[in-house]
Residue, then its C-alpha position, 0 to 999 in steps of 0.5 A: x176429806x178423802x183419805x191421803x192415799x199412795x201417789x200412783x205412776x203412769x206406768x202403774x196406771x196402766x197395769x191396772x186390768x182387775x175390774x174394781x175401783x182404783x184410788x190413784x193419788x195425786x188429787x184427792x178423790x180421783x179414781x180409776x174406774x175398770x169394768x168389766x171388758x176392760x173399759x177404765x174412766x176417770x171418776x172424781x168424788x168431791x163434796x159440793x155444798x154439804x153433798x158428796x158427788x161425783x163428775x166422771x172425766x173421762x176414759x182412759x187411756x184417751x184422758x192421761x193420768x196427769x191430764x186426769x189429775x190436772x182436770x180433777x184439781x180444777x174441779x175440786x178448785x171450782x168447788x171451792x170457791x162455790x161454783x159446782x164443777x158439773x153445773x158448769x160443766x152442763x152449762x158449757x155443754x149448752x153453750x156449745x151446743x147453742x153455739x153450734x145450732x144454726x143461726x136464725x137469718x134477717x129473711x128466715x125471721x121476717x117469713x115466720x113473723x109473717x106467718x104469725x101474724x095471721x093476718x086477714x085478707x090477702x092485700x093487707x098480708x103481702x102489704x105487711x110481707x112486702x114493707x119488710x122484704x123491700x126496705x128491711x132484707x136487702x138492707x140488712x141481708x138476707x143471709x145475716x143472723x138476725x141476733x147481728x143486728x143492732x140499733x145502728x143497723x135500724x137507724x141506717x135503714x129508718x133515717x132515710x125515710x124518717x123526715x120524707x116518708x115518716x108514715x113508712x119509716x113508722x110501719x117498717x119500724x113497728x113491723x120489724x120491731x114484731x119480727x125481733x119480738x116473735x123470734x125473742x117469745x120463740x127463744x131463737x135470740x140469745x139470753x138478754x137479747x134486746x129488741x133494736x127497734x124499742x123506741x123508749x130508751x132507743x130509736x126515740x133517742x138517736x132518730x131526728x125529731x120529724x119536723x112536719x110542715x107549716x100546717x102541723x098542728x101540736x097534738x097530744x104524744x098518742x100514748x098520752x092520749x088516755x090522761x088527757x081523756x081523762x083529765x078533760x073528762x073532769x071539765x063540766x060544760x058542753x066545750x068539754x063534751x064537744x072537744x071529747x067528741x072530737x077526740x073519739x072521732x077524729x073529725x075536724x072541729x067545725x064538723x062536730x061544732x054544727x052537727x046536728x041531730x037530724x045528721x045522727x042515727x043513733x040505733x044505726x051508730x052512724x053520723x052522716x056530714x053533709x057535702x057542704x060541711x066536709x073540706x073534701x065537699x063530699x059526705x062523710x059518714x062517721x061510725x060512731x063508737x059506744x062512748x061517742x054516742x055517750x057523749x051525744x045522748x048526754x049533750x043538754x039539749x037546747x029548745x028551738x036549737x037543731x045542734x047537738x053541742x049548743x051554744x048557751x046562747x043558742x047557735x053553736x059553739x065557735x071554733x075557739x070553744x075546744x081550743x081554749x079548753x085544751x089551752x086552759x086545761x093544759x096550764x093548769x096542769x103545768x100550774x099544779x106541777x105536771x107536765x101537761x101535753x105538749x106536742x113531741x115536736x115542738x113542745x106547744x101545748x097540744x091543740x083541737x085539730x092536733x087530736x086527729x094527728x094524734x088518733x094518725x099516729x096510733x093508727x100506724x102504731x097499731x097497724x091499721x091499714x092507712x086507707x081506713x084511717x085516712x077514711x076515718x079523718x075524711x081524707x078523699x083517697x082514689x078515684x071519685x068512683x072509688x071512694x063512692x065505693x070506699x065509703x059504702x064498703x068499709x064503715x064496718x071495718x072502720x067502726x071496729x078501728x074507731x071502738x078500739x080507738x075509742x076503747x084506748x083513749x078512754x081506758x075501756x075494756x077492749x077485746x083486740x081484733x086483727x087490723x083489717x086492712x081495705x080490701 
């Protein structure tokens, strides 16, 4: 403990000129510091944590005696009850600091997401620029700092799109999630800052369930997608390898059911179903990924039969094969004790057609360009010159979008690449 020295006065204060050190009482370990020229300053010692320090608090005359004192016995308080006086002291100093730098705006924030993103082609980059620049920066401002914005300001912007445009409101949210994540990983938010367009323990909780129309099929939550892969992947039986395929693919069920071998190139990786097969009556070409062609090659075989999943009694399988698999998986599950896969939607078990929704909804998820994926489920898009050209043009950039799909699904290994886009 500092010695008990003499209480000194203002005016006695002031008449100190020797440069030396003075002790001037009053608050234990506060010092007078004059230096040579003249210069004084307050010096404070103090013990912290079994180590003697000492926190400067001022010069003098510009800090008085008594506001010296008064500043010394709150640090000496602090120090006390276990908080370092000068820690606090630094970490004022930041905030003040962080408080005064300028803050990142909704448009500066979109522009450097935007950058990052790297991404190729020029359609697809003003594409991802521009969903954000018409639905997110006059909504939100321009100008706003982007650590204002909550998760009622998202709601705002998503609801009006949520059940008209689902596909839309699912880009902006995804792209606008990344514009929050890259100025997080910058450190231009502040500490504990959290995403407003999580979906998990946010959006998820307060934007409406997307009622589809009669035709929506329940199909698997896409994130559930790899457990139910690899549930029905313990099913023996050719209706297990088939719905597998579908599942991989994304082609609608009839199509995989006939296929036949003479349709398949295996070296090429490439399935072609004819025009008469196809609900667009026009040839579907399907890349197929590595444990597509798997699947094929380990399908048994059957004599004087030209299909690639036959039936066990010759001909192939019918359209109820897969669904009465999914259903018969699905209840055993709930009868075990699980959840099994119910659609978010409705909460039905999840059947056949609704693995091309499911595939659909990652594509968005994953920032495919919406062309490829509405190629990839044998949607006509464009004119009939354009999808003629479409189809000979972007089965390359779809193979890579159907590997990594098939990559997810199966838990495989996948060396990510930029969404390409269908310039």
């Amino acid at each position: 403990m500092p010695r008990s020295v003499k209480e000194l006065s203002a005016k006695a204060v002031q008449n100190l000129r020797e440069p030396k050190t003075y002790a001037v009482g009053g608050t234990p370990g506060l010092l007078l510091v004059v230096r040579d020229g003249g210069a004084r300053s307050w010096l404070l010692r103090y013990t912290f944590a079994g180590r003697r320090r000492e926190m400067g608090l001022g010069s003098y005359p510009e800090v008085s005696l008594a506001e010296a004192r008064e500043r010394g016995s709150a640090a000496r308080r602090a120090a006390s009850q276990g908080e370092d006086p000068i820690a606090a002291r630094q970490q004022q100093k930041a905030e003040l600091i962080e408080a005064a730098k300028p803050k990142l705006t909704v448009a500066e924030a979109v522009d450097l997401a935007w950058k990052a993103q790297n991404l190729k082609g020029e359609k697809n980059s003003k594409r991802w620029r521009g969903t954000l620049m018409n639905h997110v920066v006059p909504a939100l401002g321009a100008d706003t700092p982007l650590e204002d914005v909550t998760v009622a300001d998202v709601e705002k912007i998503l609801l009006p799109l949520w059940t008209t445009k689902h596909e839309t409101a699912v880009r902006v949210r995804v792209r606008l999630s990344k514009v929050f994540r890259h100025a997080i990983a910058k450190e231009e938010m502040p500490p504990g800052f959290v995403n407003p367009c999580r979906w998990e323990e946010g959006l998820a909780e307060i934007l409406p369930k997307v009622r589809r129309g009669g035709g929506h099929q329940p199909s698997i939550p896409w994130k559930m997608a790899p457990s139910w892969y690899s549930a029905v992947s313990k099913i023996e039986g050719v209706s297990a390898l088939v719905l597998r395929f579908i599942a991989l693919t994304a082609v609608r069920s009839g199509e995989a059911l006939k296929m036949t071998d003479a349709e398949v190139d295996l070296d090429a990786g490439l399935w072609v179903v004819p025009a008469e097969r196809t609900k667009t009556s026009e040839r579907h070409a399907v890349p197929l990924s590595r444990q597509a062609i798997e699947l094929i090659k380990a399908s048994p075989r059957m004599e004087g039969s030209p299909f690639v999943f036959p039936a066990p009694r010759g001909g192939h399988l019918s359209n109820m094969s897969p669904s009465m698999t999914m259903r018969r998986l699905h209840a055993a599950t709930v009868n075990a004790g699980g959840t099994g896969w119910p659609d978010e939607v409705s909460g039905k078990p999840a059947v056949a057609h609704g693995l091309r929704s499911t595939f659909r909804v990652w594509a968005a998820e994953h920032e495919w360009d919406p062309v490829l994926a509405s190629l990839a489920l044998g949607h006509q898009v464009g004119s009939a010159v354009e999808r003629a050209y479409q189809r000979s043009k972007l089965v390359e950039k779809r193979r890579e979008m159907m590997q990594q799909w098939a990559d997810f699904v199966t838990g495989a290994p996948s060396s990510e690449t930029t969404p390409k886009s269908a310039d």
